[in-house]
Legacy VTK file of the C-alpha trace (Angstrom):
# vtk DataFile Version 3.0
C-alpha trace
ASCII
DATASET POLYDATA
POINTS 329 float
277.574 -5.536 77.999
275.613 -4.431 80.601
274.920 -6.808 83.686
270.997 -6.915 85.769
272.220 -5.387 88.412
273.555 -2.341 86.324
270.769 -2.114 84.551
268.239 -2.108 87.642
270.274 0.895 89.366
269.363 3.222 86.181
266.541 1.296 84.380
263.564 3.637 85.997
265.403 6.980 84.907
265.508 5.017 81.342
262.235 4.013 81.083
261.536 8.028 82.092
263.963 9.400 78.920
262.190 7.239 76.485
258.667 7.988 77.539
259.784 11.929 77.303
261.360 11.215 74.379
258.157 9.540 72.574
255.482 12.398 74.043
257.934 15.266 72.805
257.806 13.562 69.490
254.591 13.679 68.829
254.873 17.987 69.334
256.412 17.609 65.733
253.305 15.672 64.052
249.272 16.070 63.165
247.396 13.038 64.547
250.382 10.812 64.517
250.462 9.682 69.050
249.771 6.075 67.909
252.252 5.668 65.371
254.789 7.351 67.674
254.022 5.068 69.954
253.564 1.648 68.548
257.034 3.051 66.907
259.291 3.607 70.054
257.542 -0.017 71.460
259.050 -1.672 68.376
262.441 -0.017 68.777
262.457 -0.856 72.432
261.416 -4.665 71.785
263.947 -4.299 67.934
261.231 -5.922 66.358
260.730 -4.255 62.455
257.394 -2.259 62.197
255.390 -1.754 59.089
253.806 1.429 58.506
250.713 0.673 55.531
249.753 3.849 53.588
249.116 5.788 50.858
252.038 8.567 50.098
252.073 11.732 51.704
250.948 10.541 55.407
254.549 11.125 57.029
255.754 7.470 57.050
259.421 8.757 55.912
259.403 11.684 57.714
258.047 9.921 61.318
260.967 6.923 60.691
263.592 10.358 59.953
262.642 12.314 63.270
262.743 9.361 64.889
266.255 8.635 64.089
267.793 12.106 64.510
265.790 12.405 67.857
268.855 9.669 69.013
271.777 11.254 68.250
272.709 8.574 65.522
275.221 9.357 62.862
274.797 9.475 58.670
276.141 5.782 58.836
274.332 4.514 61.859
271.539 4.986 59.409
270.294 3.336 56.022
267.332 4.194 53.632
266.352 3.166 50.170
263.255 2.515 48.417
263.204 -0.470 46.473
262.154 -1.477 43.360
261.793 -4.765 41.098
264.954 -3.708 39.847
266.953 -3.315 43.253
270.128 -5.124 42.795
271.698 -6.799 45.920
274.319 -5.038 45.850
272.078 -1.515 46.322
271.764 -2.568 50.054
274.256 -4.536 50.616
277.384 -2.976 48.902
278.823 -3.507 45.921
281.301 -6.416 45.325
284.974 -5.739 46.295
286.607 -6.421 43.015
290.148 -6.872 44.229
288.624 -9.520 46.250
286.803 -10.938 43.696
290.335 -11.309 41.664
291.110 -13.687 44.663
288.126 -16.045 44.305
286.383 -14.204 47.238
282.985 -12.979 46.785
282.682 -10.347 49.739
281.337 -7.115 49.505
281.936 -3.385 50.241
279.315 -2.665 53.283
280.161 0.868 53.893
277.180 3.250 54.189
274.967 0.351 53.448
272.542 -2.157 55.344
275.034 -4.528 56.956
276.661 -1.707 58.881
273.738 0.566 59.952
271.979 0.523 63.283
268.561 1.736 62.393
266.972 1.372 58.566
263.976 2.467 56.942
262.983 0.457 53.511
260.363 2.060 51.579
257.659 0.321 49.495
259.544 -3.258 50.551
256.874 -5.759 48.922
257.754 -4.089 45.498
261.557 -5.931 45.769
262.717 -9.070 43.717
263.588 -12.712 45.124
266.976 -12.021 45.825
266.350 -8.862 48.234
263.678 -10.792 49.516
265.582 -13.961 51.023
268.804 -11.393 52.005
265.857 -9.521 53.681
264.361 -12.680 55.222
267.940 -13.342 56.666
268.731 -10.422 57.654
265.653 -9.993 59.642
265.282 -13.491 61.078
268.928 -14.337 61.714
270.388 -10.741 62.085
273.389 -11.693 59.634
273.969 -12.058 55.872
276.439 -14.094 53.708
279.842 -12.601 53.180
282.176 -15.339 50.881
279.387 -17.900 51.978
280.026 -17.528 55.695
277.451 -15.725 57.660
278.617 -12.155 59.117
276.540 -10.106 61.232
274.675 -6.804 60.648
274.810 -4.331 62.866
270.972 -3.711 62.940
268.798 -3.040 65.831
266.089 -1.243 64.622
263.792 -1.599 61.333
261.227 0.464 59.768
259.277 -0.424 56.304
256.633 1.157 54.231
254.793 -0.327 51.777
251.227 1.222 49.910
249.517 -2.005 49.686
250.791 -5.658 50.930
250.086 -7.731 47.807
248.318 -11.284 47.821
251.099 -12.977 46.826
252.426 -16.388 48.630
255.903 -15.553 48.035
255.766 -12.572 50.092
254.039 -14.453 53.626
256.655 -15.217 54.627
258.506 -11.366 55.246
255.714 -9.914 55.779
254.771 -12.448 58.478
258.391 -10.949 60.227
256.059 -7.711 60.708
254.758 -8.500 63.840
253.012 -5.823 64.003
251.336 -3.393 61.511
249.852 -0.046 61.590
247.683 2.035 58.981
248.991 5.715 58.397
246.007 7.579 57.084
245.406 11.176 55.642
244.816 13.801 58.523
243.400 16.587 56.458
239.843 15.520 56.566
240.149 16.026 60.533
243.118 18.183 61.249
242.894 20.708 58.012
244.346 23.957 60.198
246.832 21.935 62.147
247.645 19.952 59.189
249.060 23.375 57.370
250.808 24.981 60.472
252.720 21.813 61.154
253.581 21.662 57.587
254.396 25.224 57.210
256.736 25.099 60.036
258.679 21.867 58.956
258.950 24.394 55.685
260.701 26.719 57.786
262.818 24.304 59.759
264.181 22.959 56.133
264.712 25.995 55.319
266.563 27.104 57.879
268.140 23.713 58.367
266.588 23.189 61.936
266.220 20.439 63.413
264.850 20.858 67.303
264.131 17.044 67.715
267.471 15.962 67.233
267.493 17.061 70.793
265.877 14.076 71.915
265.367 13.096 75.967
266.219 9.667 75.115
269.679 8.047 73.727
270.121 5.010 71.331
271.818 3.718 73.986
268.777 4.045 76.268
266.473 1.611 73.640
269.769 -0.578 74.142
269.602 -0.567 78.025
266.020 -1.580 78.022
266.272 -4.484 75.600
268.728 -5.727 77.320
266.710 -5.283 80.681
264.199 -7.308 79.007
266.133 -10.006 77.632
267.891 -10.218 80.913
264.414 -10.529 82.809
263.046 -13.161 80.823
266.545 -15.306 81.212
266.208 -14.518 85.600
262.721 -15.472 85.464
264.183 -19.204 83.876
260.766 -19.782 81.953
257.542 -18.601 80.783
255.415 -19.684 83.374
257.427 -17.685 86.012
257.442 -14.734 83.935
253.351 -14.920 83.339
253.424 -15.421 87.499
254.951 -12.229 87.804
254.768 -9.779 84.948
251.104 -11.743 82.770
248.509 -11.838 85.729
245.901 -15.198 84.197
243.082 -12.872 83.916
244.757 -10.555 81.696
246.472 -13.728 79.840
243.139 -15.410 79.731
241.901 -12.443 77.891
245.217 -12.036 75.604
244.310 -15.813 74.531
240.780 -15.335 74.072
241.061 -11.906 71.668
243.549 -14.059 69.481
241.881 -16.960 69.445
238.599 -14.616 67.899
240.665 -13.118 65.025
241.816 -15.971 64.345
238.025 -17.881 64.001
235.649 -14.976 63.358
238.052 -13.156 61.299
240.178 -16.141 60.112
243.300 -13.568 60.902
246.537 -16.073 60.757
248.638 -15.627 64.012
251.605 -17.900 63.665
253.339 -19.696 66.753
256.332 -17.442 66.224
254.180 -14.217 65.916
251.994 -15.166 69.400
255.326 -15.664 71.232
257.101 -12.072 69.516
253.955 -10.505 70.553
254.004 -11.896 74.119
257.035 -9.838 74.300
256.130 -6.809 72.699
253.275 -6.774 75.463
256.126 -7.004 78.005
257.677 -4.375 76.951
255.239 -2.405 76.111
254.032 -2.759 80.102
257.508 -2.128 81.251
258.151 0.527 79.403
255.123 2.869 79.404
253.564 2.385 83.137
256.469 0.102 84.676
254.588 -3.218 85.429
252.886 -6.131 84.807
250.419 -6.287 81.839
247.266 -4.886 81.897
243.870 -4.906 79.735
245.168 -1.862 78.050
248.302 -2.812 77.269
246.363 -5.608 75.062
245.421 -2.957 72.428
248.695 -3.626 70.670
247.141 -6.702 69.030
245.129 -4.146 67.325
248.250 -4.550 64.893
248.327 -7.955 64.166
246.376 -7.448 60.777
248.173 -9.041 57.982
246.541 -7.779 54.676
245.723 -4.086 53.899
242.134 -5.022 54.607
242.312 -6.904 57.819
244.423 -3.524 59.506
241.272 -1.393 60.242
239.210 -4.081 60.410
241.196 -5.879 63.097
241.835 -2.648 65.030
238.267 -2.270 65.748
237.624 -5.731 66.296
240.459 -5.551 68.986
238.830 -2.757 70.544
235.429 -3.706 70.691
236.827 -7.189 72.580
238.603 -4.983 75.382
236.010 -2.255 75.446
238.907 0.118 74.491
238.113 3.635 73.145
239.477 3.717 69.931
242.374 5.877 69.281
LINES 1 330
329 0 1 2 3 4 5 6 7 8 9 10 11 12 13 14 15 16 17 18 19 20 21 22 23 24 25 26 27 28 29 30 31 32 33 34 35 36 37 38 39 40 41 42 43 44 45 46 47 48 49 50 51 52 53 54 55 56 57 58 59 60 61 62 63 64 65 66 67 68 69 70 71 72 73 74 75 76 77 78 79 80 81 82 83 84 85 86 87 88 89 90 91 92 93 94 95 96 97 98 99 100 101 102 103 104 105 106 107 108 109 110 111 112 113 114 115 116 117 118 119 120 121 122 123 124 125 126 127 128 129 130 131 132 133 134 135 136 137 138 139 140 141 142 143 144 145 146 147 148 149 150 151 152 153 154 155 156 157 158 159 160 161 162 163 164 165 166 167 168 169 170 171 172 173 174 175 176 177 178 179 180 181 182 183 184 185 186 187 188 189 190 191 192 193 194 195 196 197 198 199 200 201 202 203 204 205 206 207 208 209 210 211 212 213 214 215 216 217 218 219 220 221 222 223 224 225 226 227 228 229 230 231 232 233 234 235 236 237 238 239 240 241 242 243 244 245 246 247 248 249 250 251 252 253 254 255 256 257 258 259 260 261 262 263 264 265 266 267 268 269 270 271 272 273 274 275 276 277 278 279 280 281 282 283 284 285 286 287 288 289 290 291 292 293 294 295 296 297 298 299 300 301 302 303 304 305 306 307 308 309 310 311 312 313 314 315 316 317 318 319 320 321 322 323 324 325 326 327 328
């Protein structure tokens, strides 16, 4: 594993590949800079984003690009939309039978969710119990049970979709894991021409089985190397108060607290104590990664995502905006 020293030699020419990486993304998209980006700020940070939408608005095909833009292999990545009826063993693997013969319960993970590095669940809130709590472990804890001992996944980086996010208490508490949320709406309305020519030509690259972002700037390895950065700067800096000294200057903390502590009472929007310390992080990161610094006011416009219902998304994103006197994106 890579040592702070290492990592500040090459962490500048990093920070460079992943910011080429995300602008050339967006080349391949209608309208879709702010998903790109909030997307390659959760990779970076491997904290799970939610993308909330209607179908049709390129959540699948964004989380797709994405992945072949880094180089990763078929096994390095794992899809599947779930359903009521998902079975366990539909993400996890199926249970090794000869095993099973021996009194073992352990299962087959090949090709599923406990070996692959990046995954993208689709409509996740539609699952049953079961998936739910292997999802809430897997996300939380980054393991899951094998023969009742806890084994862990190989996961770094998680994508979900989901139409709606349903009133429903049993659900809180994964959908609480989503630090951060983002709307994906129709671009038609505003984009009609573009809309067509970008589709027409992802037509043609099918078709011709194309696929010019795979040649991404940026390397799994390079979201890797700047997580680790991270992590490693936080652990130098020996607590939070020396990190906010450095990297969190009090004005621009002062106003971090004071835009939470407004969703929270004017727009009763629930910010847990483990989501207000994630998101001090993503903020980090976000800094670090897209001008090289401390944080500034703009770099607060990520709590734009901190919505938890379908409802509170657009409504908190222009809440958040209006605070910082951001334009809106």
């Amino acid at each position: 594993m890579w040592t702070l020293n290492e990592l500040e030699r090459e962490i500048d020419a990093v920070r460079a590949r992943i910011n080429q990486h995300r602008r050339a993304l967006r080349e391949y998209f209608v309208n879709r800079d702010e998903e790109i980006d909030l997307a390659t700020v959760c990779a970076a940070a491997q904290e799970p984003l939610l993308f909330v939408g209607p179908p049709g608005t390129a959540k699948s095909d964004l989380v797709v690009k994405f992945v072949e833009s880094l180089g990763l292999g078929e096994r390095d990545y794992f899809e599947y939309m779930l359903t009521k009826f998902t079975e366990p063993g539909e993400i996890l693997g199926p249970i090794d039978l000869e095993q099973l013969k021996q009194g073992r319960f352990v299962r087959r993970t090949a090709a599923k969710l406990p070996e692959a590095r990046v995954a993208f669940l689709d409509e996740i809130f539609k699952s049953n119990s079961a998936i739910l709590n292997t999802l809430l472990t897997i996300v939380n804890e980054r393991k899951f049970y094998q023969d009742g001992e806890p084994t862990p996944v190989a996961l770094r980086m998680l994508f979900a979709a989901t139409n709606d996010i349903p009133e429903q208490s049993e659900l809180d508490a994964l959908a609480d894991r989503f630090i951060v949320k983002i709307e994906t709406r129709p671009v038609k309305d505003t984009h009609f021409t573009e809309l067509i020519d970008a589709g027409i030509m992802n037509e043609v690259y099918r078709a011709t089985e194309q696929r010019p972002w795979a040649r991404g700037a940026a390397s799994f390895d390079d979201f890797l190397k700047l997580k680790r950065f991270m992590d490693l700067t936080f652990a130098a800096r020996g607590n939070g108060a020396a990190d906010r000294e450095q990297w969190f200057p009090a004005p621009v903390f002062a106003e971090f607290r004071r835009v939470v502590r407004t969703l929270e009472t004017e727009d009763r929007v629930m910010v847990s104590d483990r989501k207000l310390v994630k998101l001090y992080k993503l903020l980090r990161t976000r800094a670090f990664l897209f001008h090289g610094g401390a944080v500034q006011t703009p770099d607060l416009a990520l709590l734009a995502y901190v919505g938890n219902r379908r409802h509170e998304i657009p409504a908190v994103a222009e809440k958040v905006r209006a605070l910082l006197n951001l334009d809106a994106t």
